[in-house]
C-alpha positions as CSV (number, residue, x, y, z in Angstrom):
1,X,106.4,119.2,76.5
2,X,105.6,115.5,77.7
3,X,103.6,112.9,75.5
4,X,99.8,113.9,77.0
5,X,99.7,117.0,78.3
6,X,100.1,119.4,75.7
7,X,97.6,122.2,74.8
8,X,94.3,121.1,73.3
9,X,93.7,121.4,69.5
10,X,90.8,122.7,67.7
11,X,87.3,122.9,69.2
12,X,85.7,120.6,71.2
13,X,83.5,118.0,69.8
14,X,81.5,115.2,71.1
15,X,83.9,112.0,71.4
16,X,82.3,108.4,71.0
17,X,83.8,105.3,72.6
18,X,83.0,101.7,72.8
19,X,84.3,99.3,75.9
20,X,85.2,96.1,76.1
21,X,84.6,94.6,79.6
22,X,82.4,95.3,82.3
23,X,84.6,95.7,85.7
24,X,85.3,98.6,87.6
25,X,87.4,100.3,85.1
26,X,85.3,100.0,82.6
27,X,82.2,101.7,84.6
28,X,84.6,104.8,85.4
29,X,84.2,105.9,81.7
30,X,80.3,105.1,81.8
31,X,79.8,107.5,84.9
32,X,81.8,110.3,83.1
33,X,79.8,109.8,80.0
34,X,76.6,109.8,82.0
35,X,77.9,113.0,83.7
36,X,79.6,114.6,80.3
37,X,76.9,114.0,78.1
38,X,77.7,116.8,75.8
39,X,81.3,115.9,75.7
40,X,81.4,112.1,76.1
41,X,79.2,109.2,74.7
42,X,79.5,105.3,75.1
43,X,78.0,103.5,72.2
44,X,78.2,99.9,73.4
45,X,80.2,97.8,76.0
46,X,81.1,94.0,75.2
47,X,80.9,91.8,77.9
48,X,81.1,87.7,78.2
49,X,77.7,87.2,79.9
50,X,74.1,88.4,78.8
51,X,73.5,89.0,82.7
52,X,76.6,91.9,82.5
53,X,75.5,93.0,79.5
54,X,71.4,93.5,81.6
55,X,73.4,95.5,84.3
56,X,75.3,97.6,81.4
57,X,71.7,98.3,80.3
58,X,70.0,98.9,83.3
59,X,72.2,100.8,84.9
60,X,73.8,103.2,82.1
61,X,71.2,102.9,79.8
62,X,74.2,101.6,77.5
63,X,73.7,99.1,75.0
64,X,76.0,95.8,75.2
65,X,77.2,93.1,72.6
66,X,78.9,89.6,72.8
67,X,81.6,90.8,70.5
68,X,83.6,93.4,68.6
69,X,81.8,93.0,65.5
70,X,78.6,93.8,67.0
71,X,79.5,97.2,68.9
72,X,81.5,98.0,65.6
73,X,78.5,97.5,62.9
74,X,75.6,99.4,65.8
75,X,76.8,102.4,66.0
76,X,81.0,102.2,65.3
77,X,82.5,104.9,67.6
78,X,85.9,107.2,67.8
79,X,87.9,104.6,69.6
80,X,87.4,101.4,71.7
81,X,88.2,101.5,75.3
82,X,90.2,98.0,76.3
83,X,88.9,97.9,80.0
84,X,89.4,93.7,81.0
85,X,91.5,91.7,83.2
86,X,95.3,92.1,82.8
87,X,96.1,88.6,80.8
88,X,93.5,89.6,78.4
89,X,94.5,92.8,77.9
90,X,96.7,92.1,74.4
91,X,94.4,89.5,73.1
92,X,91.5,92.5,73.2
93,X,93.6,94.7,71.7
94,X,95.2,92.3,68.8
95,X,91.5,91.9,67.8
96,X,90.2,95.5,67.3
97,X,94.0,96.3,65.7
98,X,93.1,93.9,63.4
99,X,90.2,95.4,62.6
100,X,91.6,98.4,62.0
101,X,90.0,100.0,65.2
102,X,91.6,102.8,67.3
103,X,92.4,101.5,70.9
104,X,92.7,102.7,74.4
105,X,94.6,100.4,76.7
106,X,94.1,100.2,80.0
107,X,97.3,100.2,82.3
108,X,99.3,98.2,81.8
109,X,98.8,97.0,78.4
110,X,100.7,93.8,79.3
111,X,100.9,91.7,82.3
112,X,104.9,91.1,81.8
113,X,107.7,91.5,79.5
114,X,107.2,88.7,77.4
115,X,103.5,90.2,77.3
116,X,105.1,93.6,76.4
117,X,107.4,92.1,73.5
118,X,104.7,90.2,71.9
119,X,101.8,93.1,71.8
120,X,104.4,95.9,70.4
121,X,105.3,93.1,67.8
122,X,102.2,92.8,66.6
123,X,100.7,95.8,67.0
124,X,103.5,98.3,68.0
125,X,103.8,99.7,64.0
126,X,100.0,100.1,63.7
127,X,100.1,103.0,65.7
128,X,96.8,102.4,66.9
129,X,97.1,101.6,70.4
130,X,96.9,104.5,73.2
131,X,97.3,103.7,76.6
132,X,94.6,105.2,79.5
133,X,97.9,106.7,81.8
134,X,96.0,110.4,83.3
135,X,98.5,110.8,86.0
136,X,100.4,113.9,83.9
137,X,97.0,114.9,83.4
138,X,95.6,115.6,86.7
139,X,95.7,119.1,87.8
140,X,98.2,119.6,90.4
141,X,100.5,117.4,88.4
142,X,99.8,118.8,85.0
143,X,100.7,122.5,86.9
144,X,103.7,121.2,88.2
145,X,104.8,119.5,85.1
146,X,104.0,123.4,83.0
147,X,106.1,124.7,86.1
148,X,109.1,121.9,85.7
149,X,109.3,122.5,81.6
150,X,109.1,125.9,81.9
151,X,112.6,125.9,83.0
152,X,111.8,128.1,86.2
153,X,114.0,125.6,88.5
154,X,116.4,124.8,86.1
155,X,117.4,121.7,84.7
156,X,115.1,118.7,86.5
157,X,117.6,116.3,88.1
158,X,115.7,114.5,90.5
159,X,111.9,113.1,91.0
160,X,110.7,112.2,94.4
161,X,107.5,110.3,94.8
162,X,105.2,109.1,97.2
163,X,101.5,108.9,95.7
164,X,101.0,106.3,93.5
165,X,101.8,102.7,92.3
166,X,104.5,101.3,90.0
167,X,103.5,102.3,86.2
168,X,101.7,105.5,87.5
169,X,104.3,107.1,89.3
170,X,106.9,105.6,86.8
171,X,104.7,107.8,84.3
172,X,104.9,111.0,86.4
173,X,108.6,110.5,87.3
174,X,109.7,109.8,83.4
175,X,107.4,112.8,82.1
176,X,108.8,115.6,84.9
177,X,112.4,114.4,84.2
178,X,111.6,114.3,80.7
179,X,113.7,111.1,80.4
180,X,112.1,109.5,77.3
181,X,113.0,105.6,76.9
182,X,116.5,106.0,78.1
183,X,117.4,102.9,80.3
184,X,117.5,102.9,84.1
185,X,118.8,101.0,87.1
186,X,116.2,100.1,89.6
187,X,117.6,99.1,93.1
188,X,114.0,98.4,95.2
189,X,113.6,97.0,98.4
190,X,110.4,96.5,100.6
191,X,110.1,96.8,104.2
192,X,107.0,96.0,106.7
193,X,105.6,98.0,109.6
194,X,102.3,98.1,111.4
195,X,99.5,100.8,110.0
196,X,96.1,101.3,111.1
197,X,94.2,100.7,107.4
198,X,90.8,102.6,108.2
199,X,90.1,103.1,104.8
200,X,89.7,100.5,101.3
201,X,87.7,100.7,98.2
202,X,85.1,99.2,100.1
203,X,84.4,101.9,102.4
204,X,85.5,102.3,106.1
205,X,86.3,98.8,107.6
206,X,85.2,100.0,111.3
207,X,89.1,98.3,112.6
208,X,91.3,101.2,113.9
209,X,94.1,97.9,114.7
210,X,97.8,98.5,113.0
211,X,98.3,95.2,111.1
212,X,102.0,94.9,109.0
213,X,101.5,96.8,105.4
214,X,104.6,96.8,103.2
215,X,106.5,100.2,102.1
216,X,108.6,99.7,98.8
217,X,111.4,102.1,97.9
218,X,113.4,102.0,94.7
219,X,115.9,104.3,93.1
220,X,115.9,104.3,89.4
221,X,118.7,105.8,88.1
222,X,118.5,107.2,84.5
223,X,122.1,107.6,84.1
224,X,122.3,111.1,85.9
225,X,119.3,111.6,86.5
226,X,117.1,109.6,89.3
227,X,113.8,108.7,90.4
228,X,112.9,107.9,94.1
229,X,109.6,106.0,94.4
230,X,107.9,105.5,97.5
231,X,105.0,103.4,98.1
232,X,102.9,102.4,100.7
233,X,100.1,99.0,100.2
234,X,96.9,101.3,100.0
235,X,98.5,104.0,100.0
236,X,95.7,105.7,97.8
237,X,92.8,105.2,100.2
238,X,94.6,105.1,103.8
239,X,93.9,108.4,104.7
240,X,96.9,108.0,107.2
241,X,99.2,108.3,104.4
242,X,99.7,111.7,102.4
243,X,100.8,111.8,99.3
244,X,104.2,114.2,98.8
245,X,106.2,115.3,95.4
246,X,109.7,116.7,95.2
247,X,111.4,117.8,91.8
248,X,114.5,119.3,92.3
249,X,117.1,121.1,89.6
250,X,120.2,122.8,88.8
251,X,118.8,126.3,90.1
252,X,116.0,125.2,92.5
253,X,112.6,122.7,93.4
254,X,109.5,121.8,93.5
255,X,108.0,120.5,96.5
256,X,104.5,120.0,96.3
257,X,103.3,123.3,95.0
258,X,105.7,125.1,96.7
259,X,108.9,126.4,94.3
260,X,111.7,128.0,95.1
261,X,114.6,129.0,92.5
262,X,117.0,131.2,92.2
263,X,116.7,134.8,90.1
264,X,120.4,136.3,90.8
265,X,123.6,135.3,92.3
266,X,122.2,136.2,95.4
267,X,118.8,135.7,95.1
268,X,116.4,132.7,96.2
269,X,112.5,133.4,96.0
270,X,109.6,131.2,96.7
271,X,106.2,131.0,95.1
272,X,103.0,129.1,95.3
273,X,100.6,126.9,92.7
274,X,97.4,128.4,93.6
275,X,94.1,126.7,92.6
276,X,91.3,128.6,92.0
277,X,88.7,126.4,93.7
278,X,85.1,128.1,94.1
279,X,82.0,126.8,95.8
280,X,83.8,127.2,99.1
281,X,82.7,129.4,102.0
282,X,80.6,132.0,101.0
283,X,81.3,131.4,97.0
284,X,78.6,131.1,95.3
285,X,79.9,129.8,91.9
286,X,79.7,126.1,92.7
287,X,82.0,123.6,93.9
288,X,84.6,123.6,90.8
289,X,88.2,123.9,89.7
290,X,88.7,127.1,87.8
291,X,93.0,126.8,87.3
292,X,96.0,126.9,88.6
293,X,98.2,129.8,88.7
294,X,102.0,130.5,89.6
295,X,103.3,134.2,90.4
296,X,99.8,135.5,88.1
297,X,100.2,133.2,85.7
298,X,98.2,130.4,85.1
299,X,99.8,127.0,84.2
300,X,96.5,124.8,84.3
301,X,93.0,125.7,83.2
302,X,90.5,123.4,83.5
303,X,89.0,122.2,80.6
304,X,85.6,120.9,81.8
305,X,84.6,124.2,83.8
306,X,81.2,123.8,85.7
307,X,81.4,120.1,86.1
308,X,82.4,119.6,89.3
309,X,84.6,116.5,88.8
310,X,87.2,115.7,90.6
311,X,91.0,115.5,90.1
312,X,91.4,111.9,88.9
313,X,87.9,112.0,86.9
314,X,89.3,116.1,85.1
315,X,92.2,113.3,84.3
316,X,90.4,110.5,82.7
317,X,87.6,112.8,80.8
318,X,90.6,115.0,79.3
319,X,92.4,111.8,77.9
320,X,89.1,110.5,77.2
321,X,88.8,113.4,74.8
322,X,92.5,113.7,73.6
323,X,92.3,110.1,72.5
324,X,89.4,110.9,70.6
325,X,90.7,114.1,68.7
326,X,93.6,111.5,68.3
327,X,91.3,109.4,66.3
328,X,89.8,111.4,64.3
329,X,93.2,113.1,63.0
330,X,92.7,116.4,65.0
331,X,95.3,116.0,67.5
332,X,98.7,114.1,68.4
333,X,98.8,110.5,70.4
334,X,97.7,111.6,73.9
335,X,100.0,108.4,75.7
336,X,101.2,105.6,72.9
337,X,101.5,102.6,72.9
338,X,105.7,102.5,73.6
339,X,105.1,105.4,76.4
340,X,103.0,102.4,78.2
341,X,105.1,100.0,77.8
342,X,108.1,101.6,79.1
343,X,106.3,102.7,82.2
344,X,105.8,98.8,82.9
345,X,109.0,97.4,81.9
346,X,110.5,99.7,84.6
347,X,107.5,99.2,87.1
348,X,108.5,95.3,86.5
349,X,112.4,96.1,87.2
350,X,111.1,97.4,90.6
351,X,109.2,94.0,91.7
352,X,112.1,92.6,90.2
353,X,114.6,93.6,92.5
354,X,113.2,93.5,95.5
355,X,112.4,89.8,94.4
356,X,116.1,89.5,94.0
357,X,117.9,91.7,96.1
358,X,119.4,93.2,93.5
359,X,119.7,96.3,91.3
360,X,118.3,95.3,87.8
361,X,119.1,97.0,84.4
362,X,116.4,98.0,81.8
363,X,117.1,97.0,78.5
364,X,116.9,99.1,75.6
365,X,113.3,97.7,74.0
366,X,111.8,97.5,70.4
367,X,109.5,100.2,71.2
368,X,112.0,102.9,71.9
369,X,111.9,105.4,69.0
């Protein structure tokens, strides 16, 4: 079973969380709080400016601090949520290590490999430091990765991905391949073509006009086993764009939620992830995600029944959880520290090579166990 995505442990009890910064990532954990307020609570967000801190207040009804010490002595919760600017990042998180405070990093927890080197240095043997990667935890990917380690196509040999950037779909194509930290060889290159971009994060632009949008492809080979990431600029908003998944092994593959495998020597049969989705035509349950299931059996249950989320939000409010039964010394490390950074040092051997031209080796890193 991958780091992150085993089965819950013990019951379910309310999980507190402080945040440092204000921005866009920070705010996804307020609205999930505000939404899960039996399940989630923010005691307090740190930002630089007493005009943030009034829009914290006045539109979360969240309290807000100039520093740690602060949120820490009002009401000190599970963990601290490190939600700032990528540079500052590792000096966040060298401060509430050093207070002894449980930390969840947002991605990536570095800006670079020097970045990487020094914050696992200093921190790294703490074992303090999370790091907010949901992709294993989202639904469809949390069924397929059940599926994958189940055995039922054999041996995972090969990854396929078009969905998501760099660290993320490093993340998702380490943890179905169930690679660990062993090295790889990223060969990436990046090509242009005209797209119509209808869509961005802010809202529909109204201009239907192609305009050149980069596509980068890399293999990373993990000696034997390979990775094949495919990603278009926007890819996660252009509605033009799908996103596709293909894990195939020894005895069969994945492909989307489609599987097909082999039973006997002469023997193929197919099956289908099916998601239990209600609220739709004339079900009257509400609009909600029961499970998944595969041939009867269910490989994902949702554990946040009746809220209505959606994918990526089930994602982030069940590692917002995890990392809090983590802290308290309920449940194992939802996504360490060294499970980060080894999602960015290969993410970084992608830009990399197509800076280069060249295929570029990963080396073998403090962080690996």
């Amino acid at each position: 079973m991958a780091i992150g995505v085993g089965p819950r442990v013990g019951a379910t009890e309310l999980t507190t969380f402080g945040i440092v910064g204000s921005g866009w990532r920070g705010r996804f954990f307020l609205r999930l709080a505000a939404m899960l307020p039996d399940r989630l609570r923010a005691t307090g967000v740190v930002t630089r400016s007493v005009e943030a801190g009034a829009r914290v207040l006045r539109d979360w009804g969240v309290p807000d601090f100039r520093t740690v010490d602060d949120l820490l002595a009002r009401d000190r919760p599970d963990y601290v949520i490190v939600a700032v600017p990528w540079p500052v990042t590792p000096v966040a998180t060298r401060e509430l290590v050093a207070l002894g405070v449980p930390v969840l990093a947002e991605t990536p927890p570095a800006p670079d490999l020097d970045g990487l080197r020094a914050l696992w240095s200093e921190v790294g043997a703490s074992g303090l430091v999370q790091v907010a990667e949901q992709y294993l935890l989202m639904p469809g990917h949390a069924a397929r990765l059940t599926t994958v380690h189940s055995g039922l196509i054999g041996e995972p040999t090969s990854v396929q991905l078009s969905s998501t950037h760099l660290y993320h779909a490093v993340s998702l194509i380490r943890g179905l391949l169930g690679v660990g930290y062993r090295p790889a060889t990223v060969d990436a290159r990046a090509f242009t073509a005209p797209l119509a971009n209808p869509l961005t994060p802010d809202g529909w632009t109204g201009d239907d006009t192609p305009k050149p949008t980069r596509t980068t492809l890399a293999t990373i080979d993990f000696d034997g086993v390979m990775g094949l990431y495919d990603f278009t600029d926007n890819q996660w908003w252009n509605p033009l764009r799908t996103r596709r998944i293909v894990v195939r092994g020894s005895r069969g593959e994945l492909v989307d939620d489609r599987v097909v495998r082999l039973v006997d020597p002469s023997t193929p049969v197919e099956s289908v992830l099916v998601r239990r989705q209600t609220g739709l035509d004339l079900n009257l349950e509400g609009l909600d995600l029961k499970h998944i299931s595969l041939d009867g059996k269910v490989v994902y249950r949702n554990p946040f029944v009746g809220s209505g989320l959606s994918d990526d939000d089930l994602a982030v409010a069940d590692l917002a959880e995890r990392t809090g039964a983590w802290a308290r010394n309920e449940a194992p490390a939802p996504y360490p520290l060294a499970q980060g950074c080894q999602d960015h040092l290969i993410s970084l051997a992608i830009e990399e090579s197509i800076a280069t031209g060249a295929p570029v080796r990963t080396s073998v890193e403090d962080w690996v166990p």
